[in-house]
C-alpha positions as CSV (number, residue, x, y, z in Angstrom):
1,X,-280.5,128.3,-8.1
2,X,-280.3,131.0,-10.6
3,X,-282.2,130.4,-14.1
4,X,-280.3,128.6,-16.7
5,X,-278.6,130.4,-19.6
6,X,-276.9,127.8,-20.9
7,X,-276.8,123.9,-20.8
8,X,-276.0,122.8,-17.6
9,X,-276.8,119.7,-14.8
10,X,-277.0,121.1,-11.8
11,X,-276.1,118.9,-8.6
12,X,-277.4,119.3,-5.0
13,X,-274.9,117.8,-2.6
14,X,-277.8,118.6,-0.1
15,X,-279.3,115.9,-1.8
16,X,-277.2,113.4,-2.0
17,X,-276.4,113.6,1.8
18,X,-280.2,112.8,2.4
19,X,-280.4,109.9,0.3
20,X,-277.4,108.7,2.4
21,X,-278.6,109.0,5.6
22,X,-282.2,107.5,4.5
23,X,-280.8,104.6,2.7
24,X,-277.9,104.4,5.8
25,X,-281.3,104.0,8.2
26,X,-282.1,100.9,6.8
27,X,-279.1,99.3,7.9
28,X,-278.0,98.4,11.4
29,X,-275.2,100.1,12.7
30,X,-272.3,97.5,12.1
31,X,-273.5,96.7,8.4
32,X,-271.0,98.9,5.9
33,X,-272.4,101.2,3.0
34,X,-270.9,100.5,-0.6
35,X,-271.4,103.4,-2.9
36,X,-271.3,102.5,-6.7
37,X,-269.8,105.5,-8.5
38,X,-269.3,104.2,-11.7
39,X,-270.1,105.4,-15.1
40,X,-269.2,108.9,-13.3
41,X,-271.5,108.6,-10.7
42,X,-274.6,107.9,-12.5
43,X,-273.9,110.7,-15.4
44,X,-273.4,113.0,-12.6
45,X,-269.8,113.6,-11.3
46,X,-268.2,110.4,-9.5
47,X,-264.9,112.7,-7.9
48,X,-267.5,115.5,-6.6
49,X,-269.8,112.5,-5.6
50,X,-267.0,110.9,-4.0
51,X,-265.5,113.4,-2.1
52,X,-268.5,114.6,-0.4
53,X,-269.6,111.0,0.1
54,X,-265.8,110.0,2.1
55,X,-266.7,113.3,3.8
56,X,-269.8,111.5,5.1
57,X,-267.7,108.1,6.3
58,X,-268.6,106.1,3.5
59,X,-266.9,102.7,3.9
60,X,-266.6,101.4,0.5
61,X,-266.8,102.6,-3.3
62,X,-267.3,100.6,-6.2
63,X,-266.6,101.4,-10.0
64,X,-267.1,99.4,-13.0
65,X,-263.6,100.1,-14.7
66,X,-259.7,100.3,-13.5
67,X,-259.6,104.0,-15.1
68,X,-262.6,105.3,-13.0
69,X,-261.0,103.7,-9.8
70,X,-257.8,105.7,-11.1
71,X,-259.4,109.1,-11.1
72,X,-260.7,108.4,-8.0
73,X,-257.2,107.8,-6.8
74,X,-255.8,111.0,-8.6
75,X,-258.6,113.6,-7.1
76,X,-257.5,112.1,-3.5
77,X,-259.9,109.8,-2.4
78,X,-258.4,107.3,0.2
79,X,-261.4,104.8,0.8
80,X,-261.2,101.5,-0.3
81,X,-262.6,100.6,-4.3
82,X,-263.9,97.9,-5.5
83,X,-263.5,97.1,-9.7
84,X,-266.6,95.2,-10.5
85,X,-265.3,94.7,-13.8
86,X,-261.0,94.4,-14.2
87,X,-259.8,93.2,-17.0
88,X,-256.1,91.4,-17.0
89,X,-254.3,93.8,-18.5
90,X,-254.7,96.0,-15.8
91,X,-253.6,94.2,-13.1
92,X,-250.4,95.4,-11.8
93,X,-252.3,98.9,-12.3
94,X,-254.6,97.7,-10.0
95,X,-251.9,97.1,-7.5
96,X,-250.1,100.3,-7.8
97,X,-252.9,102.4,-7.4
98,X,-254.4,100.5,-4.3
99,X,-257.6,99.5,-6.4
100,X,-259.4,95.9,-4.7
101,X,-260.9,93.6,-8.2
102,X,-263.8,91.3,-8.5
103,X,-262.6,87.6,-9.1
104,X,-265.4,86.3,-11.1
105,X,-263.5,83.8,-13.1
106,X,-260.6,80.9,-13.0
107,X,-258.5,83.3,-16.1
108,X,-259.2,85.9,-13.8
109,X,-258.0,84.4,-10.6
110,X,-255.1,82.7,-12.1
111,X,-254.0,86.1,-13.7
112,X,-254.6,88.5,-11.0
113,X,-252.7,85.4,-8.1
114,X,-250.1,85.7,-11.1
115,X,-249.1,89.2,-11.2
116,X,-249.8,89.6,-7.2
117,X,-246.9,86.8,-6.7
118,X,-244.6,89.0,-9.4
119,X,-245.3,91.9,-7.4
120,X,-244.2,90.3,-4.5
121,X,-247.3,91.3,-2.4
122,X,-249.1,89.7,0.6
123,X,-252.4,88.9,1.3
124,X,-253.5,91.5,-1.0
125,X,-257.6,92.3,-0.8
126,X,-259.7,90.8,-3.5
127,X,-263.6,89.9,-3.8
128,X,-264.7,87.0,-5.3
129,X,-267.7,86.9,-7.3
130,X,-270.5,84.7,-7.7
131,X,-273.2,84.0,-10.2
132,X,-276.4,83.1,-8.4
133,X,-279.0,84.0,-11.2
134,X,-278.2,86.9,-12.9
135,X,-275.8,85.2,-15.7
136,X,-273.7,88.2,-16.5
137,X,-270.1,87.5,-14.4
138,X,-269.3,85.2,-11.5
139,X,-268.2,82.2,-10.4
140,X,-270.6,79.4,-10.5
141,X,-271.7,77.2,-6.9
142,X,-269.6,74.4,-7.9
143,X,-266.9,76.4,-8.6
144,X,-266.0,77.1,-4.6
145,X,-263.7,73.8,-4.0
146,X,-261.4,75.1,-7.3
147,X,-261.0,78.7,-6.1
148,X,-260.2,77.8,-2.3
149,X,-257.5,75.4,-3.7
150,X,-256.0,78.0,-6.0
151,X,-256.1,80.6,-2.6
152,X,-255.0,78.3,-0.5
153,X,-251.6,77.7,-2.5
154,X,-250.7,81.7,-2.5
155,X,-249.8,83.8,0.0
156,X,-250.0,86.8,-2.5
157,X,-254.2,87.5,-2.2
158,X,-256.7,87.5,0.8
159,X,-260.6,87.3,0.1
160,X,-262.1,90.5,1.4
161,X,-265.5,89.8,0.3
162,X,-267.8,87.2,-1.5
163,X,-270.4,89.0,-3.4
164,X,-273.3,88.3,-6.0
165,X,-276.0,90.5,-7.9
166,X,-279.7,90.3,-7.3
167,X,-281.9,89.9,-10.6
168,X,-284.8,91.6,-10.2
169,X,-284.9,92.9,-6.4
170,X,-287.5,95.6,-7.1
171,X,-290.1,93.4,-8.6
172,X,-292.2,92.0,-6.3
173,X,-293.9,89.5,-8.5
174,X,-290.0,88.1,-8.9
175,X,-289.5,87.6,-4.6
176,X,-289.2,83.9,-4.8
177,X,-286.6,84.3,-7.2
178,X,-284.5,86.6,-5.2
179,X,-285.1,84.5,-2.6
180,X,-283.6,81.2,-4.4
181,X,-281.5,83.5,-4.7
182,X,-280.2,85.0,-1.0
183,X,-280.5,81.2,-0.2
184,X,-278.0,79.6,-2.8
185,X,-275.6,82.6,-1.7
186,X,-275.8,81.8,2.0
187,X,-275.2,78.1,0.8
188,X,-272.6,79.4,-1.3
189,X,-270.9,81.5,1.6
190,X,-270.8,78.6,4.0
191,X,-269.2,76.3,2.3
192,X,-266.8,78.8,0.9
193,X,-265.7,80.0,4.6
194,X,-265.8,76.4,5.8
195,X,-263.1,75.4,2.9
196,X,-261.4,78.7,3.2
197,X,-260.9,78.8,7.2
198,X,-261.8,82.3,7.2
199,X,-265.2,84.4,7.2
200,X,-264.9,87.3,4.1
201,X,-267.6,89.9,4.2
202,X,-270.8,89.4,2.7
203,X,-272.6,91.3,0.3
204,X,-275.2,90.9,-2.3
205,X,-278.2,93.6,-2.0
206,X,-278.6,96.5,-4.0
207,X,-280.5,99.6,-3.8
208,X,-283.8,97.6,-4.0
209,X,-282.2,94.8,-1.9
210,X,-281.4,97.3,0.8
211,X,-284.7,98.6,1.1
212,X,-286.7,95.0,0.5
213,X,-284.7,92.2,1.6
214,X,-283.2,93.5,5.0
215,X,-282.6,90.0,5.9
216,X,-280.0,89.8,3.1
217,X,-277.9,92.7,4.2
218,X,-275.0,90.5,5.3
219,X,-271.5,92.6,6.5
220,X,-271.9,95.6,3.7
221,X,-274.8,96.8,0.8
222,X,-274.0,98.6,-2.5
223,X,-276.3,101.5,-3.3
224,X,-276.0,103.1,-6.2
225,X,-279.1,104.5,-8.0
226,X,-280.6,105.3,-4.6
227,X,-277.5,107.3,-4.0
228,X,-278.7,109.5,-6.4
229,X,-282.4,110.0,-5.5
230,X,-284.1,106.7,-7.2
231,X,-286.0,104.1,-4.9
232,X,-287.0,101.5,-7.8
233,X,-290.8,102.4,-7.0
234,X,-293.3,105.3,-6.3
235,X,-293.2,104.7,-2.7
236,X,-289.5,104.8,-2.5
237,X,-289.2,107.4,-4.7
238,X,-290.7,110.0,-2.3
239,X,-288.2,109.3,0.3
240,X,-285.3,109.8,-2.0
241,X,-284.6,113.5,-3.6
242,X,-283.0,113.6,-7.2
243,X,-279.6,114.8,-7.0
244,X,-279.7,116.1,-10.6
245,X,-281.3,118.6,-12.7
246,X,-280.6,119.1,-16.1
247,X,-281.8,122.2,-17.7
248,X,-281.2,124.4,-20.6
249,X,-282.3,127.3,-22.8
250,X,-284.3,128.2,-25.8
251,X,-282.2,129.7,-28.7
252,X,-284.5,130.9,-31.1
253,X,-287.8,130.5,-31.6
254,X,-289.5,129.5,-35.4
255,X,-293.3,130.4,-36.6
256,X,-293.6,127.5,-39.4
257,X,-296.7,127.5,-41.3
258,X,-298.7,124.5,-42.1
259,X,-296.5,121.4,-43.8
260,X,-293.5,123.0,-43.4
261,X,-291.3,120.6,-41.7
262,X,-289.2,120.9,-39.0
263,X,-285.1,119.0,-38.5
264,X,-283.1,116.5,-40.5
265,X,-285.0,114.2,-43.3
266,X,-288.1,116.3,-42.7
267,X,-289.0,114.1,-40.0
268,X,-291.7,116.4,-38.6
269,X,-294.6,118.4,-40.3
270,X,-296.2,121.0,-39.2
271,X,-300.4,120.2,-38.6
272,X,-300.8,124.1,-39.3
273,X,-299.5,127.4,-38.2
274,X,-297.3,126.6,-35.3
275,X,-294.2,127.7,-33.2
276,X,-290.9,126.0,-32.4
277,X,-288.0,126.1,-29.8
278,X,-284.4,125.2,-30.7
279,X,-282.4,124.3,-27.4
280,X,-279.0,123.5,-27.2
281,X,-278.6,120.4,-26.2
282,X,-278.4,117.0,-28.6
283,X,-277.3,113.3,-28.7
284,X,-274.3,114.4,-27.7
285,X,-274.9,115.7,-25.2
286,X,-277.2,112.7,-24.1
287,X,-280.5,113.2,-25.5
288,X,-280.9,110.3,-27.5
289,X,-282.7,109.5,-30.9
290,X,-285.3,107.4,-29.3
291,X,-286.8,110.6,-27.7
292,X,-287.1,112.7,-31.1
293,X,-290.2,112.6,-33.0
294,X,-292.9,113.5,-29.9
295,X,-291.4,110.6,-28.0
296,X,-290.1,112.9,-25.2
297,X,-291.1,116.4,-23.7
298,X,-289.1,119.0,-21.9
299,X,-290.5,121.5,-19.8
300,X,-291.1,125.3,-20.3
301,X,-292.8,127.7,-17.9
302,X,-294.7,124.6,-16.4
303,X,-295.6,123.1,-19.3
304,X,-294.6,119.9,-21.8
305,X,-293.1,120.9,-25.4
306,X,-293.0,117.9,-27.1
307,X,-289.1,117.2,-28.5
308,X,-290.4,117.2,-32.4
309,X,-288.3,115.6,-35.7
310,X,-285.1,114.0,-35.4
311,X,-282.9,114.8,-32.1
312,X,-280.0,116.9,-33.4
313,X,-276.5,116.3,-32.2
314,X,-276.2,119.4,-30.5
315,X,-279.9,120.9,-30.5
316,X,-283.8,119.7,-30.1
317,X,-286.6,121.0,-31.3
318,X,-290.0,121.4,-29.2
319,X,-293.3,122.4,-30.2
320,X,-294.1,125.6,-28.2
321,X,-297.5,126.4,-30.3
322,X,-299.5,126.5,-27.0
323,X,-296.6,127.6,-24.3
324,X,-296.2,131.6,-23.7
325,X,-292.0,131.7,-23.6
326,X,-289.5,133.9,-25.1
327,X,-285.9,133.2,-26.1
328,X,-284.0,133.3,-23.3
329,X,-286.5,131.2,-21.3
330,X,-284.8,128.1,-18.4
331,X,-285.7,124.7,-20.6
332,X,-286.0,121.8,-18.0
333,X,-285.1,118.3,-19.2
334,X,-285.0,117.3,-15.8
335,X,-285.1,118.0,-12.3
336,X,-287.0,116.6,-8.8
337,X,-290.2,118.2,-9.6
338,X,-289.9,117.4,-13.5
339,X,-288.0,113.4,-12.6
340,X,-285.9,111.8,-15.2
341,X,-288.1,108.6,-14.9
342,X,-291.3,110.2,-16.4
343,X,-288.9,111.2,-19.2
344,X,-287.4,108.0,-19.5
345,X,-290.6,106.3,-19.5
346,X,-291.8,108.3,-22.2
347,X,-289.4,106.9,-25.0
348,X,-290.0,103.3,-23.0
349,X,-286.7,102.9,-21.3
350,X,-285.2,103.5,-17.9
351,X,-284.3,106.7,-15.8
352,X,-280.6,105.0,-15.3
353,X,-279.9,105.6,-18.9
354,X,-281.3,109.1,-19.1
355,X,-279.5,110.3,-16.0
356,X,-276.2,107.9,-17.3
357,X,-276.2,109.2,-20.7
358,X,-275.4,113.1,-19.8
359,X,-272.2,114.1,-21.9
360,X,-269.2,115.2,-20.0
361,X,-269.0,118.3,-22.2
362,X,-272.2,119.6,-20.4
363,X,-271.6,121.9,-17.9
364,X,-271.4,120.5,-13.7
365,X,-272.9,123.2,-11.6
366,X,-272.6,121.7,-7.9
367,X,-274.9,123.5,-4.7
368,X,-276.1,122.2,-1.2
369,X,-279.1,122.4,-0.5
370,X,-279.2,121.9,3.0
């Protein structure tokens, strides 16, 4: 790729085919592949992401929200999708866009069997939820005899799959908890079939499920931040390439003499005759506050220039004292030599919200590597 004169995130569908295929060898032939696309596709693009992705055969997506499984719709992608997280009100939107929702309480299975009978529709595909140690949404254990009454009294919904949500799959020192937990879902799933008279799919692993817990693969996975080239861990992180890069430029360049300061509320001071970088890119644009004040670094000609004073809404400023660069010089904020985790870690939080938290305003630049 050409240097960067501008903002942009640059996305290698080379990448994201390799990640695929690595994270598709784990699996036995007849288990399916979920892709989670939500929150466009992990701040990257979820209809590019998509559309390469049902180019590759993927059997499932998933997004979070009815409106991301509508865009989805609207750019042309026919596979199945999952909405982990459907609110009521969208319901008979749902329906007429060929979206599939998570059940994951009574109000939610009463609604959704509600507006399925109104619509007139048979056995319509919907996946039921379960809350096996995460406590975010889901049915819990003794709820199964309640919703295999309320199914059995409706022709309007069939259950495609039973699902739940590992805790802590990546942490080894947390294994016996997943474990309780793939247990008290195969318990769950038994008695559930048993009441039901049918056998839905099964899922419950994750990206770090996938890769650690093979025995809990059921019918189908969900991979999402693998998708984009994160394992959970070191090790697995040198299988996986990062499908993103994002990458700037240096505007102008400051000499500020010593206690001069540097941004808004004077946040930084200058420990003696020094030089600066402003790069245009902000909070806006998904460089967040927490990474101001020599919390975070970007990279120029090789080396770190610490992000100093207050992150600007539109613009940082770096410390360049020690880095030979001109205006005009590529900025990298991140990319799969330079990874978003190191970043993240930095300002102690988590590559998912670094790589989640690119603004839609920046530019989408897409290549294949391979």
């Amino acid at each position: 790729m050409p240097k960067a004169l501008e903002t942009v995130l640059e996305i290698d569908l080379g990448a994201l085919t390799h990640n695929f295929n690595y994270l598709k060898s784990k699996l036995k032939p007849q288990t399916k592949f979920l892709a989670v696309v939500k929150a466009f596709a992990y701040g990257s693009d979820s209809v590019e992401i998509a559309k390469h992705l049902q180019k590759l055969r993927i059997d499932y997506f998933a997004v979070a929200y009815t409106k991301e499984g509508i865009a989805l719709r609207d750019a042309g992608i026919t596979t199945p999708i999952l909405v982990l997280h459907p609110q009521p009100i969208n319901f008979k939107t749902i329906i007429e866009r060929c979206l599939e929702p998570s059940i994951y309480n009574a109000k939610v299975l009463n609604e959704f069997i509600t507006v399925a009978e109104a619509q007139s529709q048979t056995d319509y595909p919907v996946h039921i939820k379960f809350n096996t140690g995460l406590n975010r949404l889901g049915f819990w254990e003794n709820d199964v005899d309640y919703i295999t009454s309320k199914l059995k009294a409706t022709k309007s919904v069939v259950v495609k799959s039973m699902f739940s949500h590992l805790a802590a799959s990546e942490d080894v020192s947390e294994s016996k908890f997943t474990e309780r937990q793939i247990e008290t879902f195969k318990t769950i799933a038994e008695e559930f079939e048993s009441r039901i008279g049918y056998n839905p799919w099964l899922h419950l692993c994750n990206t770090s499920g996938a890769i650690n817990y093979p025995k809990a693969h059921f019918n189908m996975v969900r991979c999402g931040i693998g998708l984009y080239g994160f394992g959970n861990s070191p090790k697995e992180d040198d299988n996986l390439k990062p499908i993103a890069s994002l990458k700037s430029v240096i505007s102008q360049i400051h000499k500020i003499e010593k206690g001069e300061t540097v941004g808004y509320n004077r946040a930084y001071k200058s420990k003696g005759i020094e030089r600066t970088a402003t790069i245009p890119i902000g909070h806006a644009d998904g460089i967040n506050r927490i990474y101001g004040n020599e919390n975070g670094f970007v990279i120029i000609n090789g080396k770190k220039a610490s992000i100093i004073g207050n992150v600007c809404m539109d613009m940082i400023m770096v410390n360049i004292t020690n880095i030979d660069c001109n205006e005009g010089d590529e900025v990298i904020i991140f990319d799969p030599n330079h990874k978003a985790v190191d970043l993240a870690e930095s300002a102690h939080t988590i590559s998912y919200e670094i790589i989640t938290s690119v603004s839609q305003r920046v530019k989408r630049i897409f290549f294949n590597s391979l």
